[in-house]
C-alpha positions as a Markdown table, in Angstrom:
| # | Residue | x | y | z |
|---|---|---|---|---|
| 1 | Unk | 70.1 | 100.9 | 146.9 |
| 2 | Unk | 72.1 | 98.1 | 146.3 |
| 3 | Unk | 73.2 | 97.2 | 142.7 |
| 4 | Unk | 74.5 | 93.5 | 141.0 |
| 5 | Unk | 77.9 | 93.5 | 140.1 |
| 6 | Unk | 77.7 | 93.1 | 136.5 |
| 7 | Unk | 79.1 | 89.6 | 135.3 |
| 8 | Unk | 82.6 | 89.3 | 133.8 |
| 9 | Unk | 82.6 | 88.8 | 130.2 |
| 10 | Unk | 85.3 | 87.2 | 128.4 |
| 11 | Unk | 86.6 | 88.3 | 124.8 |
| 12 | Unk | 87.5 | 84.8 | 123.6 |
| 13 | Unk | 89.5 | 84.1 | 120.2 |
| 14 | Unk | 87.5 | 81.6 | 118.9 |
| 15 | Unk | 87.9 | 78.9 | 115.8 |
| 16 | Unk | 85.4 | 76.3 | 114.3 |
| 17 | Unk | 86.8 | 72.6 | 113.8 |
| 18 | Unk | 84.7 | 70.7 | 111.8 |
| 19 | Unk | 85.6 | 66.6 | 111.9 |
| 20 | Unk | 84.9 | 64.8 | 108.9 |
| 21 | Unk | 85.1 | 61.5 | 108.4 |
| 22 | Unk | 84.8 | 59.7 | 104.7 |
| 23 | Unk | 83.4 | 56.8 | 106.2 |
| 24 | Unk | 79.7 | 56.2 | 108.1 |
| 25 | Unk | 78.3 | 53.5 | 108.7 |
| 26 | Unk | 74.6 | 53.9 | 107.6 |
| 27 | Unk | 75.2 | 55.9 | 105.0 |
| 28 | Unk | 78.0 | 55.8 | 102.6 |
| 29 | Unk | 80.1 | 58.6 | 102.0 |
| 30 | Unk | 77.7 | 60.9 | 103.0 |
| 31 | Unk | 79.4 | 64.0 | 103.3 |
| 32 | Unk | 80.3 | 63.9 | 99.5 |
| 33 | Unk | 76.2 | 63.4 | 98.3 |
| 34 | Unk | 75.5 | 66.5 | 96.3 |
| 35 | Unk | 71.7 | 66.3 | 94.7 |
| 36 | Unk | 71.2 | 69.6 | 95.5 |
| 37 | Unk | 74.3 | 70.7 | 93.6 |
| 38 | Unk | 76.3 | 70.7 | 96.7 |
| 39 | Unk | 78.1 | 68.0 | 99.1 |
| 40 | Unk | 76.5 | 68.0 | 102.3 |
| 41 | Unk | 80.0 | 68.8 | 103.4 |
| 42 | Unk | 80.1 | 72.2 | 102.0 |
| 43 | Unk | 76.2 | 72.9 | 102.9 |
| 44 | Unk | 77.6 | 72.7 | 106.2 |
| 45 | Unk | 80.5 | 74.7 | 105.9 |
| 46 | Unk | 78.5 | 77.2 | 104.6 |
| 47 | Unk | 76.3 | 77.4 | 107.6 |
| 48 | Unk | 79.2 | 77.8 | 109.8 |
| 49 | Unk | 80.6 | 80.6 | 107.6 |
| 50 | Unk | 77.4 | 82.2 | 108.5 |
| 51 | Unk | 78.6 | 82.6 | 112.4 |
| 52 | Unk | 79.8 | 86.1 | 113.7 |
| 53 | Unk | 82.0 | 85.6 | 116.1 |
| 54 | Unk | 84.9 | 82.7 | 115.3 |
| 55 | Unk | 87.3 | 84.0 | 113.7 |
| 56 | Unk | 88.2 | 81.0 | 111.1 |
| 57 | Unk | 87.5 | 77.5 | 110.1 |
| 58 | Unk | 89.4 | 74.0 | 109.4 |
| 59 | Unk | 88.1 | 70.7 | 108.1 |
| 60 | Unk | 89.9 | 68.2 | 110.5 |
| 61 | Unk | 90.0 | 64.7 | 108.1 |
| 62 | Unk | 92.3 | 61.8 | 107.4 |
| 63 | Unk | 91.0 | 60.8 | 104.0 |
| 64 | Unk | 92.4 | 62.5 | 100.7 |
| 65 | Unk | 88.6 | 62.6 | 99.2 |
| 66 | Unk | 87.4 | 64.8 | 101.9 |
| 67 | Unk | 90.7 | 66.9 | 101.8 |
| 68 | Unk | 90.1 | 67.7 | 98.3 |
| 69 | Unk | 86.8 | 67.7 | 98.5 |
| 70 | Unk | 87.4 | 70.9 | 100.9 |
| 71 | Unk | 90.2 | 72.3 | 98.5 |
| 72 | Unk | 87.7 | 72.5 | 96.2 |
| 73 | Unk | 84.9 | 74.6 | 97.4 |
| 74 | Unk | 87.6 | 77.2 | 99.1 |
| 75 | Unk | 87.8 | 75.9 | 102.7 |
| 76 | Unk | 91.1 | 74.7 | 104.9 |
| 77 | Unk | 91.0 | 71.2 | 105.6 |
| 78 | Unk | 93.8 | 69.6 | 108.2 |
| 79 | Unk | 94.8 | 66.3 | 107.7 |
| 80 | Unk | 94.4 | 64.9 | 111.1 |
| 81 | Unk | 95.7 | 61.1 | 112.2 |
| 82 | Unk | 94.0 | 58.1 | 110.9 |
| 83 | Unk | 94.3 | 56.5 | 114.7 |
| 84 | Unk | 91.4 | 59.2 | 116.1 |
| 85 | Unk | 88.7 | 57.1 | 117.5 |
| 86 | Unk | 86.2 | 60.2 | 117.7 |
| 87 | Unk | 85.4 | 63.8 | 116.2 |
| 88 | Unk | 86.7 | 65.0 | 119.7 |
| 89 | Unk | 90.4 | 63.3 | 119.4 |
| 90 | Unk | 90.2 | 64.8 | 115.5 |
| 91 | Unk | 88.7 | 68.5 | 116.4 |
| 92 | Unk | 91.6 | 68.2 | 119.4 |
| 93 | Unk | 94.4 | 67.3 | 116.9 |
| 94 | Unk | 93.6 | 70.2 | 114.6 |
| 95 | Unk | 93.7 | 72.3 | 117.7 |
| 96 | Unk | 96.6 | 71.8 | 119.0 |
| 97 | Unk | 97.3 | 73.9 | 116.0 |
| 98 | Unk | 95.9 | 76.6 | 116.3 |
| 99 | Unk | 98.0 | 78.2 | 119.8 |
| 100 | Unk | 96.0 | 81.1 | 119.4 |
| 101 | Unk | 92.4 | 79.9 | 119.8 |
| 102 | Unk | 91.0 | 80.2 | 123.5 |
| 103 | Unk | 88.0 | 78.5 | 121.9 |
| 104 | Unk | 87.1 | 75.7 | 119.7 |
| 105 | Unk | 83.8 | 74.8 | 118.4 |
| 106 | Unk | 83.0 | 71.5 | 117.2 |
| 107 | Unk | 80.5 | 71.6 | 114.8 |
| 108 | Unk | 79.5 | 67.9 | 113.2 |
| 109 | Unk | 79.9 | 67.6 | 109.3 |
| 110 | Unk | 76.6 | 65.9 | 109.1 |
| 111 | Unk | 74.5 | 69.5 | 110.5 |
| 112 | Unk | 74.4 | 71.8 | 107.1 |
| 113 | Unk | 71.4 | 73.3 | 108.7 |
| 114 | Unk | 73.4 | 74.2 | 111.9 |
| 115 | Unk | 72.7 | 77.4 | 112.5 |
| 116 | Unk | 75.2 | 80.7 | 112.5 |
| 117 | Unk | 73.3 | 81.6 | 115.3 |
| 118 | Unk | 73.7 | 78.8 | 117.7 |
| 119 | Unk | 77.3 | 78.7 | 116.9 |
| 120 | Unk | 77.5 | 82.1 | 118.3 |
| 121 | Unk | 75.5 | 81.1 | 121.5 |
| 122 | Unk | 77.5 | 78.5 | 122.7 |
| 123 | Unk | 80.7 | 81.2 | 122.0 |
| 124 | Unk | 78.9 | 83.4 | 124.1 |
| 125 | Unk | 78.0 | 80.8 | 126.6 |
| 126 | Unk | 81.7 | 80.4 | 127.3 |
| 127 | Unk | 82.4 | 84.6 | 126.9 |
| 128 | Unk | 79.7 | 85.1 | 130.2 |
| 129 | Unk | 80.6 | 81.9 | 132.4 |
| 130 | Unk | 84.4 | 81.9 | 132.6 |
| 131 | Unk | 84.5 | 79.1 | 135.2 |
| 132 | Unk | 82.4 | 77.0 | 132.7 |
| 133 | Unk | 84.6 | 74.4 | 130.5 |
| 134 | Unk | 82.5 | 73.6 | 127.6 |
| 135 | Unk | 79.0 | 74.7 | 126.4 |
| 136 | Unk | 76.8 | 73.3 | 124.2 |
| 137 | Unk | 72.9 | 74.0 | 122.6 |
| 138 | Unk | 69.4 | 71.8 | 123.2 |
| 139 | Unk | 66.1 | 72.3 | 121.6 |
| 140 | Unk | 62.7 | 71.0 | 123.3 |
| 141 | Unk | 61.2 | 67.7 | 122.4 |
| 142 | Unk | 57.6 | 67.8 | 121.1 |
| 143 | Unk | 57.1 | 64.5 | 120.6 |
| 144 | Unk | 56.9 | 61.1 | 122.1 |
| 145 | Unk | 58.2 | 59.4 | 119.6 |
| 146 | Unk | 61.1 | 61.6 | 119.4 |
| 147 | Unk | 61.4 | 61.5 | 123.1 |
| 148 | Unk | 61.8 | 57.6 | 123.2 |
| 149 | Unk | 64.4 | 57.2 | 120.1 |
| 150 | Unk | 67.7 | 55.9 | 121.4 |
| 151 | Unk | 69.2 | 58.6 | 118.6 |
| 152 | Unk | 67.9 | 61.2 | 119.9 |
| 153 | Unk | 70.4 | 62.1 | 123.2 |
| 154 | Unk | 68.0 | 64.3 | 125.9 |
| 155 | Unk | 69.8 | 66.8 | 128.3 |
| 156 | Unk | 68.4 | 67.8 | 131.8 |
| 157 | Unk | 69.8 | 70.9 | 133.0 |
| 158 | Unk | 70.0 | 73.1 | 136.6 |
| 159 | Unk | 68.3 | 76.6 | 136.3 |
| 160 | Unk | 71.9 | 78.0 | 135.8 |
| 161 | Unk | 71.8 | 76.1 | 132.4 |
| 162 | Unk | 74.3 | 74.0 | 133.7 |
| 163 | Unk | 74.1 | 70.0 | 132.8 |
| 164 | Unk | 73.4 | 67.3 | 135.1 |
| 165 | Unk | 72.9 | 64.1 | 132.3 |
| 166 | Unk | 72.9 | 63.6 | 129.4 |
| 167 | Unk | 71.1 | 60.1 | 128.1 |
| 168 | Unk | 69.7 | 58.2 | 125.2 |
| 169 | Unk | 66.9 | 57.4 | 127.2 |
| 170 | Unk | 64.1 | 59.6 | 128.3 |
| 171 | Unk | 64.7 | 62.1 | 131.4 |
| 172 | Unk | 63.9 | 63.5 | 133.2 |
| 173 | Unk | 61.8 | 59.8 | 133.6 |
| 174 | Unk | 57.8 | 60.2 | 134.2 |
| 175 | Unk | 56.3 | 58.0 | 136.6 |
| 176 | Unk | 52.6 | 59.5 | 135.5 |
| 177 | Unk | 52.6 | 59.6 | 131.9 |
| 178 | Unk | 50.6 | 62.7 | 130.3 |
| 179 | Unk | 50.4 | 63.9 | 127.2 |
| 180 | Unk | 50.0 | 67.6 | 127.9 |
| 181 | Unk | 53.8 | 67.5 | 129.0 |
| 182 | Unk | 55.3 | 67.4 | 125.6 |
| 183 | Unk | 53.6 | 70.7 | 125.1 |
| 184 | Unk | 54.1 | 72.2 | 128.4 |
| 185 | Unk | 55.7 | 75.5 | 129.1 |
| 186 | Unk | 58.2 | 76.0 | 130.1 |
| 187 | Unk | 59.1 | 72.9 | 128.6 |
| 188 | Unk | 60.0 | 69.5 | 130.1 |
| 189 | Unk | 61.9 | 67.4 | 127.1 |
| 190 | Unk | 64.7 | 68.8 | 126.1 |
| 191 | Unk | 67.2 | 67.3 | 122.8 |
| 192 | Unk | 70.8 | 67.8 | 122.8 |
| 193 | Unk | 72.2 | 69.3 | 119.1 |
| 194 | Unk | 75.6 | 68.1 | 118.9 |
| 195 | Unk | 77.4 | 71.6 | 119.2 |
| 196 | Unk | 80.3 | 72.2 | 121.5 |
| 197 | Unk | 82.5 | 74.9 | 122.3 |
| 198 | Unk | 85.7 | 74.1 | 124.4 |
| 199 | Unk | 87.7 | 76.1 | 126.0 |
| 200 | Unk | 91.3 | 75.2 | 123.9 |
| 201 | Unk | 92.9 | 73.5 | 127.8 |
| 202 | Unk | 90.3 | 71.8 | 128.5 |
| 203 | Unk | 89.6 | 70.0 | 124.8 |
| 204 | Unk | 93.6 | 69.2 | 125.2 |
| 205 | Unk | 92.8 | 67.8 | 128.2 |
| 206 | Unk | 89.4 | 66.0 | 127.6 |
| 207 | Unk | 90.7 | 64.0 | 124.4 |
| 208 | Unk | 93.8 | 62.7 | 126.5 |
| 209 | Unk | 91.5 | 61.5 | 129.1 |
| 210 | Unk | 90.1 | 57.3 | 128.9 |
| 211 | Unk | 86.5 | 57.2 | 127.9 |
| 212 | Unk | 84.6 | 56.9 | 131.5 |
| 213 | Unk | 82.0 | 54.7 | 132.9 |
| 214 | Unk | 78.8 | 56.6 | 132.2 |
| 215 | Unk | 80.1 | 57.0 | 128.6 |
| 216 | Unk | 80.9 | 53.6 | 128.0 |
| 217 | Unk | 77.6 | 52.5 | 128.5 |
| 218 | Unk | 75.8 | 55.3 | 126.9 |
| 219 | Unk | 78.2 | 55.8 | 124.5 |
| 220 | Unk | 77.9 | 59.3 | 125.0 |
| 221 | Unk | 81.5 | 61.5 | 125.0 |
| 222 | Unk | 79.9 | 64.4 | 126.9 |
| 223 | Unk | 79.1 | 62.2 | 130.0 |
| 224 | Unk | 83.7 | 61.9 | 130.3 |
| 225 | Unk | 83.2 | 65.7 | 130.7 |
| 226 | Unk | 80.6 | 65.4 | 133.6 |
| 227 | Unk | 82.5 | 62.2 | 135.5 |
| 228 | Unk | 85.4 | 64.5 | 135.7 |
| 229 | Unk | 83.3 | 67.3 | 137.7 |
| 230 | Unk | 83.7 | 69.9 | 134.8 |
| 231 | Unk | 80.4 | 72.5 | 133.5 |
| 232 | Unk | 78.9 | 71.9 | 130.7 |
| 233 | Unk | 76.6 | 75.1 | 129.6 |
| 234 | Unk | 73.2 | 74.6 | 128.0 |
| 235 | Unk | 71.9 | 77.0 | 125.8 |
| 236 | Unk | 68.0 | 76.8 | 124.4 |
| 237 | Unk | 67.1 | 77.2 | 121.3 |
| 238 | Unk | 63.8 | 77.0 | 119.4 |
| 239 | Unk | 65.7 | 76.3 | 115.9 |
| 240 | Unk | 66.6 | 72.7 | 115.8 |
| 241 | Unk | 69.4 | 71.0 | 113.3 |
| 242 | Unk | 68.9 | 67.9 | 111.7 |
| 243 | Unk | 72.0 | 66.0 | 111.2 |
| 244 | Unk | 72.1 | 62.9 | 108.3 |
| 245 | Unk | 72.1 | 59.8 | 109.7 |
| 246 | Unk | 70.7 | 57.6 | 107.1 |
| 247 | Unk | 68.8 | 58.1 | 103.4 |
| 248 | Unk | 66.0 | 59.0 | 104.6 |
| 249 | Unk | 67.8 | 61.9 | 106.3 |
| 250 | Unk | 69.7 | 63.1 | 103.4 |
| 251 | Unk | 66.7 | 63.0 | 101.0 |
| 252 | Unk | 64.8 | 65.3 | 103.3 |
| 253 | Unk | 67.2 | 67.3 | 103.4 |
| 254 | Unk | 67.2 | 67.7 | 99.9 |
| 255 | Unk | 63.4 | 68.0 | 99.6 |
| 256 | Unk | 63.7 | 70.9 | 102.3 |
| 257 | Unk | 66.2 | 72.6 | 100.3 |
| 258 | Unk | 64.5 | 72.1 | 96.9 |
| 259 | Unk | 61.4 | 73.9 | 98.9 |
| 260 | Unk | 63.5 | 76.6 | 100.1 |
């Protein structure tokens, strides 16, 4: 009887970069809001404290506020260049510092409900597939409405979880509408969380790299990664992160933590 090989698995040295920006545009200062008593900054560095496998954590920023704002609750923030034009070029910057990483997880400043566990995934995504580049998480869509929001980026992937687009508009595209798809399963909508691990190289890499095509019109960073012939890794999950956006955002946020 013939047996599989067992697949190669990876022990990677792993770090968490979290890119903070003081500014957004529709909602002021967001990261520093604290109704519940804490900044929605440290909320989410709380939630990635709660991850197994990375073996640290930095606050990439370039604003003093958000700096001391990190001092303050006990975390490492690394004043990164004002001249970053994206949380990519700022986690990159940060990692350039840290020469013993093999992987770097960008986790957005704007999830605190990220979970420990997803952040763990997309490490292990990268641990199993050592061809793979980057990894990342997606959740299934259960609504239309959801499904048609230009916010709301959708992923298709192959059956090897690897990406084939990423898009703010809906795909896969339906020609024959039906309901009964948005509850189908396995299912057929799928939203992309804005979680990445990268292998340290290719993050180097990636943020020295001009934005591409596809991105430019999308305005999508993942789709550089794709137009240069790299893997992107797709892991499920049924736990999905909602990031704030706008005021609305933030004050259910609070109202879900006031619940909780």
């Amino acid at each position: 009887m013939s047996r599989t090989a067992p697949r190669l698995r990876l022990c990677c040295r792993s770090y968490i970069v979290i890119p903070a920006r003081l500014e957004s545009t529709r909602l002021a200062r967001k990261l520093l809001l604290r109704e519940t008593g804490r900044s929605v900054l440290e909320h989410t560095y709380e939630a990635a404290r709660s991850a197994r496998k990375p073996l640290g954590i930095r606050v990439a920023t370039d604003h003093a506020d958000i700096a001391a704002e990190v001092e303050r609750f006990g975390g490492v923030a690394v004043m990164t260049s004002s001249t970053c034009q994206s949380g990519t070029d700022r986690v990159a910057e940060a990692a350039r510092a840290l020469r013993g990483a093999d992987v770097i997880v960008n986790v957005q400043a704007d999830e605190p409900e990220i979970t420990g566990e997803a952040i763990d995934q997309v490490v292990d995504l990268l641990e199993e597939n050592p061809s793979a580049a980057m990894a990342t998480i997606a959740t299934p869509i259960h609504s239309r409405e959801q499904l048609d929001n230009p916010n709301c980026v959708k992923v298709v992937f192959d059956e090897e979880g690897k990406a084939l687009y990423f898009s703010r508009s809906p795909i896969p595209h339906v020609r024959e509408w039906n309901d009964e798809l948005l509850d189908a399963d396995p299912p057929v909508f799928y939203q992309h969380m804005g979680l990445y691990a990268y292998r340290r190289g290719f993050l180097l890499k990636l943020a020295a790299m001009p934005r591409s095509p596809l991105e430019k019109l999308e305005n999508l960073e993942q789709l550089r990664v794709l137009e240069m012939g790299e893997t992107i890794l797709v892991g499920r999950t049924d736990q999905p992160s909602c990031g704030i956006d706008t005021a609305d955002d933030y004050w259910a946020f609070v109202e879900r933590r006031k619940a909780g």
